[in-house]
C-alpha positions as CSV (number, residue, x, y, z in Angstrom):
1,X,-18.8,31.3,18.9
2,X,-20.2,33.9,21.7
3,X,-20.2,32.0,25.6
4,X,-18.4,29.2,23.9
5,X,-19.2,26.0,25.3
6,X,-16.1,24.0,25.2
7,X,-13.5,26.0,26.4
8,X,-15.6,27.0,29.5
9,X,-16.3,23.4,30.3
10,X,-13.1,22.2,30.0
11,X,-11.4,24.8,31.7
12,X,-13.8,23.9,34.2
13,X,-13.2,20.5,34.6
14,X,-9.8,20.9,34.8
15,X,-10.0,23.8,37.2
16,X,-12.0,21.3,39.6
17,X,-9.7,18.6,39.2
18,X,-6.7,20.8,39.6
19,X,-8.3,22.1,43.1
20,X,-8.4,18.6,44.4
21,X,-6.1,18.6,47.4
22,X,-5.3,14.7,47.1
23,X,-4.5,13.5,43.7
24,X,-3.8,9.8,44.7
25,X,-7.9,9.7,45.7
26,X,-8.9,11.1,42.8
27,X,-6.7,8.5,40.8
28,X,-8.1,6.1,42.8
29,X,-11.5,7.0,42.3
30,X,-11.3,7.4,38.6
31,X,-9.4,3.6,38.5
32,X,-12.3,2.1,40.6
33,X,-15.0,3.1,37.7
34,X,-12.2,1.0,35.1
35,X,-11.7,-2.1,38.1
36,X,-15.8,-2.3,37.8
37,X,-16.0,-1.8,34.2
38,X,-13.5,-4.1,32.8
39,X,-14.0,-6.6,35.4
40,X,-14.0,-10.3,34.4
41,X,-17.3,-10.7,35.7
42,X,-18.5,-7.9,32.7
43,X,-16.5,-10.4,30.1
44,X,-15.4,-7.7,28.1
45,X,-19.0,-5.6,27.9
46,X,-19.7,-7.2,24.1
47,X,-22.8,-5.0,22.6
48,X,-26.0,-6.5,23.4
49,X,-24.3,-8.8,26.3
50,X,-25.4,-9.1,29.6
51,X,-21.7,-8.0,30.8
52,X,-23.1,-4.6,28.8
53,X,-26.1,-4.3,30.2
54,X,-24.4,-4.4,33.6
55,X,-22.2,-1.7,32.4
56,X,-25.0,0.4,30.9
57,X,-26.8,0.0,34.7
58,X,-23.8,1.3,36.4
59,X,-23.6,4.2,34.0
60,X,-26.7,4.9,34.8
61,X,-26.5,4.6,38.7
62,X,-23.6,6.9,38.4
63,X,-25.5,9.7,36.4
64,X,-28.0,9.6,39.1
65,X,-25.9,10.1,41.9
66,X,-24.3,12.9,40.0
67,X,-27.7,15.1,39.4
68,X,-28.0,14.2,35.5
69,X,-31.6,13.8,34.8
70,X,-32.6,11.0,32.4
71,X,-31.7,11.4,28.7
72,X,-33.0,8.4,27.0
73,X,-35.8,7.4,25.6
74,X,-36.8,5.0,28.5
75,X,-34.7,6.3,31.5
76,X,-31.2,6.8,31.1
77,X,-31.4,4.3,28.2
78,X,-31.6,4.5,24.7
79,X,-32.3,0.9,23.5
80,X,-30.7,-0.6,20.4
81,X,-31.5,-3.4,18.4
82,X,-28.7,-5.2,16.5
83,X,-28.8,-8.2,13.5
84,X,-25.8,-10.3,14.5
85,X,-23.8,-12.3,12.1
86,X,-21.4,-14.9,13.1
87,X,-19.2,-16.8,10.3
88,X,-19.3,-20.5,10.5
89,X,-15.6,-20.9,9.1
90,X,-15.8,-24.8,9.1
91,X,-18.5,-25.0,6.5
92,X,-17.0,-21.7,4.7
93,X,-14.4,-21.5,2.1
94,X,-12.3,-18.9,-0.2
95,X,-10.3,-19.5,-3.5
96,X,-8.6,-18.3,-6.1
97,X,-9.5,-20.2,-9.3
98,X,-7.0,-19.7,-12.7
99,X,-7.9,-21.4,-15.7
100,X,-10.4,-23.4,-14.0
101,X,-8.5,-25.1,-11.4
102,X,-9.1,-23.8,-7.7
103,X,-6.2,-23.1,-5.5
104,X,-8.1,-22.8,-1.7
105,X,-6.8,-20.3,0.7
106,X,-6.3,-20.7,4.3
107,X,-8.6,-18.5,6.2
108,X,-7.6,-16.4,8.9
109,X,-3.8,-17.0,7.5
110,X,-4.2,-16.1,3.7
111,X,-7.6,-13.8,4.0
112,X,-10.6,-13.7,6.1
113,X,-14.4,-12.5,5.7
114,X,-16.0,-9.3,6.5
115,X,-19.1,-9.4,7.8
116,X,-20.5,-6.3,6.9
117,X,-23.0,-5.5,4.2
118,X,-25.3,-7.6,2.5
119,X,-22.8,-11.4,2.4
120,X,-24.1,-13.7,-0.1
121,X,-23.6,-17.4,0.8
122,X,-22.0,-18.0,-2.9
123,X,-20.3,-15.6,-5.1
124,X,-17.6,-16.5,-8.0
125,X,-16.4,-13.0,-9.7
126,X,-13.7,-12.1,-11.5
127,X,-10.7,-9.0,-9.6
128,X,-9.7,-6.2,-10.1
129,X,-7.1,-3.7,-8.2
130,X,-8.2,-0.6,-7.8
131,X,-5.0,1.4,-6.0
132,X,-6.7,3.1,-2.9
133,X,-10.3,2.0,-3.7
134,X,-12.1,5.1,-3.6
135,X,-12.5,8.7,-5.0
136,X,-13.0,12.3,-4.1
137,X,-14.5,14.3,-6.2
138,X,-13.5,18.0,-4.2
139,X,-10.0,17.3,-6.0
140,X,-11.1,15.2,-8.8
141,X,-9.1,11.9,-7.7
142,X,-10.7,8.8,-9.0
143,X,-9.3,5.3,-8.1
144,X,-11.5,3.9,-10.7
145,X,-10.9,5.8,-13.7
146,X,-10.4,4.2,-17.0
147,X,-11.1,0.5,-15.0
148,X,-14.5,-1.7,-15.6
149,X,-15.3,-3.1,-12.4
150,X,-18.8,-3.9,-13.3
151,X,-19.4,-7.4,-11.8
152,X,-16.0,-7.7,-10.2
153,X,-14.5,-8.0,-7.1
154,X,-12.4,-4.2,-6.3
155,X,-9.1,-4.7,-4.1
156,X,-7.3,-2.1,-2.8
157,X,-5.0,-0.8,-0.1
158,X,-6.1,0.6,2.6
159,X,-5.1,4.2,3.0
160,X,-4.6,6.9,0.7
161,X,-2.5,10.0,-1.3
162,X,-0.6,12.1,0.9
163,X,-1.9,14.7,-0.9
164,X,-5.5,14.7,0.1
165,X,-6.3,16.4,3.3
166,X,-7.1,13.3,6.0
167,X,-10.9,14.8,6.7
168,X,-11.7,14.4,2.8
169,X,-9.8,11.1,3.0
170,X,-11.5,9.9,5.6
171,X,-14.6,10.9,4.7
172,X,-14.7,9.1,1.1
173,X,-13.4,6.2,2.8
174,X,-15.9,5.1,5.3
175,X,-18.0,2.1,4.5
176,X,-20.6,3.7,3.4
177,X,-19.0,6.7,0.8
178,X,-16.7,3.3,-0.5
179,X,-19.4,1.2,-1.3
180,X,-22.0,4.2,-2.3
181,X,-19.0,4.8,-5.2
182,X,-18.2,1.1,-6.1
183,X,-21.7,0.1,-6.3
184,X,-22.5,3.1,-8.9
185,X,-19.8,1.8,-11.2
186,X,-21.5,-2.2,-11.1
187,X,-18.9,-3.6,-8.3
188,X,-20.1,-6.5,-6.0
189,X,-17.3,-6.9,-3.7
190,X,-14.4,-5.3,-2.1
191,X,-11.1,-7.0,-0.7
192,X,-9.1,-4.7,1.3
193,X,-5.4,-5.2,2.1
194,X,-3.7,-3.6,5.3
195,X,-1.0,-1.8,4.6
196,X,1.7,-3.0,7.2
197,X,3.0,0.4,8.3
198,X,-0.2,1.2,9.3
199,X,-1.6,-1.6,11.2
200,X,-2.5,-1.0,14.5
201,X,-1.6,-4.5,15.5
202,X,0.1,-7.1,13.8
203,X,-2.2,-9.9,11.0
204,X,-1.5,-12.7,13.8
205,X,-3.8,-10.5,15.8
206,X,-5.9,-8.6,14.3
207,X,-7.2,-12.4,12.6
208,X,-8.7,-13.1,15.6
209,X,-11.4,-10.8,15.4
210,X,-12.5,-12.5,12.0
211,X,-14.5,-15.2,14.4
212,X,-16.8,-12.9,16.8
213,X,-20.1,-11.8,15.7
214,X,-20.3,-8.6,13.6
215,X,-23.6,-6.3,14.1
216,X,-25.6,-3.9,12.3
217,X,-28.5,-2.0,13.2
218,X,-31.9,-3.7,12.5
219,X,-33.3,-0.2,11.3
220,X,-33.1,-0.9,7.6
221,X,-33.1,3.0,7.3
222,X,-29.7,2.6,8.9
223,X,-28.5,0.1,5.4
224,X,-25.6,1.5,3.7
225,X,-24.1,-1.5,2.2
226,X,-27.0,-2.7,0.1
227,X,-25.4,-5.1,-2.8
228,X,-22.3,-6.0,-1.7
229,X,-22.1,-9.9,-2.0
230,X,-18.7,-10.6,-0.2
231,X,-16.2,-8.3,1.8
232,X,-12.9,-9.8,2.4
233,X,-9.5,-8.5,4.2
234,X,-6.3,-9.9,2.2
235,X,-3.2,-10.6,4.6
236,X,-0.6,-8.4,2.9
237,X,2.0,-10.9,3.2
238,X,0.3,-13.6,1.1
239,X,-1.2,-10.6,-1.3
240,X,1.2,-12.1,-3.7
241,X,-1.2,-15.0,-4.7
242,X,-4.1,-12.3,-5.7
243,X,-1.8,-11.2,-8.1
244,X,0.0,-13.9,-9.7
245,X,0.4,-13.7,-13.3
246,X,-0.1,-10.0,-13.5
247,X,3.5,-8.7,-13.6
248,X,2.5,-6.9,-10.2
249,X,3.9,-7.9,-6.6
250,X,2.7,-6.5,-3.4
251,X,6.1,-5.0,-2.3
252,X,6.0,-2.8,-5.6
253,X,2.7,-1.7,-4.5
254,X,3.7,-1.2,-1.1
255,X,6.8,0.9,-2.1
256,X,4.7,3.2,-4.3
257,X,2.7,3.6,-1.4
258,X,5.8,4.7,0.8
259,X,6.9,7.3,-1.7
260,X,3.4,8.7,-2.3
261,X,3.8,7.7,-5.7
262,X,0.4,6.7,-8.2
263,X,-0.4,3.0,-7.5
264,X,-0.9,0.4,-10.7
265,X,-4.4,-0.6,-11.2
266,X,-5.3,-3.7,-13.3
267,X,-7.2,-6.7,-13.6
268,X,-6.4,-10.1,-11.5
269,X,-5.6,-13.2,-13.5
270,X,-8.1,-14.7,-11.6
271,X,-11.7,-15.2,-10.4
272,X,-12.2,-15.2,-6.3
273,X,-14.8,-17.9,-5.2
274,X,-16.3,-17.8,-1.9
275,X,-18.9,-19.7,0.3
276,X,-19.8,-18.5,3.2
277,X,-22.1,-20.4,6.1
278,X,-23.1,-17.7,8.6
279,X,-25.3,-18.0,12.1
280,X,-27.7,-14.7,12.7
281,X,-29.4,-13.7,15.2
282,X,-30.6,-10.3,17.0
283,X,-29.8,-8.5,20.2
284,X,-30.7,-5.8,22.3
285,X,-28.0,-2.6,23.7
286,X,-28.2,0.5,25.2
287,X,-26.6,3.7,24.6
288,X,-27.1,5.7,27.8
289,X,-27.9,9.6,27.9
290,X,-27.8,11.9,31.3
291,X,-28.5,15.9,30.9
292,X,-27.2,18.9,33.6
293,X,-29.3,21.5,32.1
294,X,-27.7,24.5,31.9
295,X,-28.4,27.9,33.7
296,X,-28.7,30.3,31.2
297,X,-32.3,31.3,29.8
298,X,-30.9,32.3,26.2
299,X,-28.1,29.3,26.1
300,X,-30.0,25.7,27.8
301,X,-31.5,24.8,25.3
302,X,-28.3,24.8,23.2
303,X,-26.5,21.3,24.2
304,X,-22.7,20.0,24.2
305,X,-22.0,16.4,24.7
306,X,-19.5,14.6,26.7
307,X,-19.3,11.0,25.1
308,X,-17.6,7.9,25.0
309,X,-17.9,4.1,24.3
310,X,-19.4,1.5,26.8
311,X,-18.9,-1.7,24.7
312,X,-15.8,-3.7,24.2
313,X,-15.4,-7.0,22.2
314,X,-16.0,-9.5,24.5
315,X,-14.9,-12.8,24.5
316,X,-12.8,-14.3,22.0
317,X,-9.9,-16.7,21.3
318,X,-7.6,-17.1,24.3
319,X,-4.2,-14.6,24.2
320,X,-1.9,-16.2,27.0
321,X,-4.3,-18.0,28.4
322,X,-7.1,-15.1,28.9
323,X,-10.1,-15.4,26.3
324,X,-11.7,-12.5,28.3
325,X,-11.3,-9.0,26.5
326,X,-11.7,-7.0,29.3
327,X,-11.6,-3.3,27.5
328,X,-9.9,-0.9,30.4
329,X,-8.3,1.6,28.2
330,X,-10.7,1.0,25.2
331,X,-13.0,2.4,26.3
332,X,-13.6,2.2,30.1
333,X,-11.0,4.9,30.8
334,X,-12.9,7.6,28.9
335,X,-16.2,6.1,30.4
336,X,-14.7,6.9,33.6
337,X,-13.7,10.2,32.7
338,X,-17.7,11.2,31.5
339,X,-18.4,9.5,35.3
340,X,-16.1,12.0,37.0
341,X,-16.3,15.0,35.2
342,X,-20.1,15.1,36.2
343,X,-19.4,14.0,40.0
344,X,-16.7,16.7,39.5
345,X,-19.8,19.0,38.5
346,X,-22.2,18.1,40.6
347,X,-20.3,18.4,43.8
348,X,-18.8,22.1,42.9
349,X,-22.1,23.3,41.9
350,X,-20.7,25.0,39.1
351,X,-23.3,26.8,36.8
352,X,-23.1,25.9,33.1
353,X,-24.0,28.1,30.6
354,X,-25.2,25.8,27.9
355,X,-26.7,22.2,28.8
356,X,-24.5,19.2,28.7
357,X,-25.3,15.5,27.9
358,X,-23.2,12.8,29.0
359,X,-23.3,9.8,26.1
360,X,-22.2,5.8,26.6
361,X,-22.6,4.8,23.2
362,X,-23.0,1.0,22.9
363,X,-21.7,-1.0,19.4
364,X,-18.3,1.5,19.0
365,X,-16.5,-1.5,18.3
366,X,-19.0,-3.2,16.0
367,X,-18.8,0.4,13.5
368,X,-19.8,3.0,15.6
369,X,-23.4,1.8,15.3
370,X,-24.3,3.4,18.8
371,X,-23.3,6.8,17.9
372,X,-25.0,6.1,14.6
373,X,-28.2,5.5,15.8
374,X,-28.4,8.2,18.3
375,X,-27.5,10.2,15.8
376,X,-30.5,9.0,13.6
377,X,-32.5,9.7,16.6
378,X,-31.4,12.0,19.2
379,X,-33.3,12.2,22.2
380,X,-32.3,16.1,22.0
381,X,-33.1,18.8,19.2
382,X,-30.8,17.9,17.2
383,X,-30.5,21.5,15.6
384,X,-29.6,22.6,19.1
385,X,-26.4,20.4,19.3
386,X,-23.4,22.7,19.2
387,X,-20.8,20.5,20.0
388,X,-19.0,17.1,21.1
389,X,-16.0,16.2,23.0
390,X,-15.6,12.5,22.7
391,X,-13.2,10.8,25.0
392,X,-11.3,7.6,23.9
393,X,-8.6,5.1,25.2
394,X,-6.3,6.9,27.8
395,X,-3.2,4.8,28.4
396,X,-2.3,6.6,32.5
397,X,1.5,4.4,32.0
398,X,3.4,8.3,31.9
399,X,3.0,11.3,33.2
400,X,0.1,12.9,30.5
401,X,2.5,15.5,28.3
402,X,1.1,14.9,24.9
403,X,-2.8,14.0,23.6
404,X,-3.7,13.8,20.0
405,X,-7.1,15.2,19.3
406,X,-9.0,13.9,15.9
407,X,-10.8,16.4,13.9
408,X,-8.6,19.2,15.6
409,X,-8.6,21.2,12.4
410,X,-12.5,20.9,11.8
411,X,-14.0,24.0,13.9
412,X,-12.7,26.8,16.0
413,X,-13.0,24.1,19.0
414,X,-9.5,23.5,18.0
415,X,-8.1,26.7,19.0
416,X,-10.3,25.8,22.4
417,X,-8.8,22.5,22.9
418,X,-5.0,24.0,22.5
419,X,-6.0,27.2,24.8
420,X,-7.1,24.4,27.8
421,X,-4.0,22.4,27.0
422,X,-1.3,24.9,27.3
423,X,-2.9,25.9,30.4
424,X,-2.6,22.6,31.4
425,X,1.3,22.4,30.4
426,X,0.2,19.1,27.5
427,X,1.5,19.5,24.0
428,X,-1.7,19.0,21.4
429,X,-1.2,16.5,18.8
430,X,-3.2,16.3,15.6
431,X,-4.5,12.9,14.1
């Protein structure tokens, strides 16, 4: 790419903040965006919370003072409207039912609902694992080859073959290209199992999410999971009761997994039964949008966009005694990054080429449904976008030597990214 965009902005922006005489200030001044931002008094910027839209107004004050002109489509804001979904797990229930007897699980400690797509508040169907759950046709991998799922509920492990490149597998694993290839073969459901290695954090933990609401966009253009009646998670280490009586064990799987070998698939010797009670409602968020047009007659109408997310999750169940989720590395740390990159800007009146937009997407955390909708509606030509540098969950605990960089292989602003970090004496890492 001629004039490219990325490695003259980021050399930039690290040429500005390597002229800053006094480090500790800057620190300092990039730290007091997170102290506002994850704040108790923003309890944990949940999408469509007033704690957000007090986040969302700071944003905005801050792309102000820096010289961004509005970007939205009123103001600095891009509203958002959200259908909420809360489970009711008192009145709720999950089985397993063998020979017409029910054996009831224990949610949140056996299994748990997902939220997402379209829940039904009764569905009895009979299992099936699937291996990985999904297929790609580039190298003709199909998970459900020789299997009839029609009617049935699909398990499967989460991940994938070593031997797919991670963009493909990635890709064909999202919630829509999963459910988009279920559905076509007659599937109703899907119950995903973690696999352990790859948990972020541990079941006793990650359970706890399972009781905060779960959003999707009210724009029913925006409906990918059309038809899919239940959506559970299966805790791996009681996976063993899914597949009782079918010569099959979770640590088999597991193993096969490990060594990258094919993974069984075969029908469950039983039916799953599920009732779910849920609470809905709607809500309001905002991504918010700033544009520094750029100075070049030939290049400002050509955009790149600095973004990152505004939301956390709010408030939950207590962890030590603190039911406030207060978000400072996820994401308020790259929020304050967008903040000070422009001030960084602004006050060095450097010339860009090309015209930059500086994105707070709201809902990262319920799907990225911010980023989804902008994208369904840019308040920018969207032909005109030429790139996006997305900035996500600094931990500042060490000195900064390594940073791992997703879709590093996906365009030349690979090469850019590795260029700025050498320079910069920090070792790229892919995903």
């Amino acid at each position: 790419m001629n004039n490219n965009p990325t490695r003259y902005l980021l050399l930039s922006a690290f040429c500005l903040l390597a002229s800053a005489t006094d480090f500790t200030a800057e620190g300092k001044r990039w730290w007091s965006h997170i102290e506002y931002l994850a704040s108790d008094d923003l309890k944990g910027r949940d999408t469509g919370s007033e704690g957000h839209l007090k986040a969302a107004r700071y944003v905005a004050g801050e792309f102000e003072r820096s010289g961004l002109k509005p970007a939205g489509t009123s103001g600095y804001f891009q509203p958002v409207k959200f259908d909420v979904k809360q489970i009711v797990e008192d009145e709720s229930s999950l089985a397993l039912v063998r020979d017409g007897k029910a054996e009831p699980l224990v949610l949140g400690d056996d299994a748990y609902f997902s939220l997402r797509g379209d829940i039904q508040e009764s569905t009895e169907a009979p299992a099936v694992f699937a291996g990985y759950g999904f297929g790609v046709p580039e190298k003709n991998y199909d998970d459900l080859a020789g299997l009839d799922v029609k009617g049935k509920i699909v398990v499967y492990l989460a991940g994938g073959p070593k031997s797919i490149p991670g963009p493909l597998k990635s890709h064909y694993q999202s919630g829509a290209e999963r459910w988009k290839y279920l559905k076509a073969a007659g599937a109703v459901g899907i119950a995903n199992i973690p696999n352990p290695k790859s948990m972020d954090v541990p079941w006793s933990r990650a359970t706890l999410a399972r009781l905060m609401p779960s959003m999707s966009l009210a724009d029913p253009s925006f409906d990918e999971t059309a038809g899919l009646r239940l959506a559970l998670v299966i805790n791996p280490e009681r996976a063993d009761k899914f597949f009782e009586g079918t010569g099959h064990t979770i640590a088999e799987i597991l193993k096969a997994a490990d060594n990258d070998e094919a993974l069984p698939k075969f029908p469950l010797a039983v039916t799953i039964r599920a009732r779910v009670r849920l609470k809905k409602s709607a809500v309001e968020s905002q991504n918010v949008a700033g544009l520094l047009p750029g100075s070049d007659p030939k290049l400002k109408n050509e955009y790149v966009f600095l973004t990152a997310h505004l939301d956390h999750v709010g408030v939950g169940p207590a962890i030590n005694g603190d039911s406030i989720y207060n978000g400072a590395m996820d994401d308020a740390s790259g929020i304050a990054s967008i903040l000070e990159i422009a001030r960084l800007i602004h006050e060095s009146h450097a010339k860009l080429h090309r015209s930059l937009v500086f994105l707070a997407v709201t809902g990262e955390e319920k799907g990225l449904q911010g980023s989804r909708y902008f994208n369904g509606h840019p308040t920018v030509n969207e032909k005109n976008i030429v790139a996006d540098i997305n900035l996500d969950m600094f931990l500042p605990l060490h000195a900064l030597h390594y940073i791992e960089v997703q879709g590093l292989a996906e365009s030349t602003l690979g090469d850019d990214i590795r260029a700025v970090a050498k320079d910069a004496g920090v070792e790229v890492q892919a995903d």
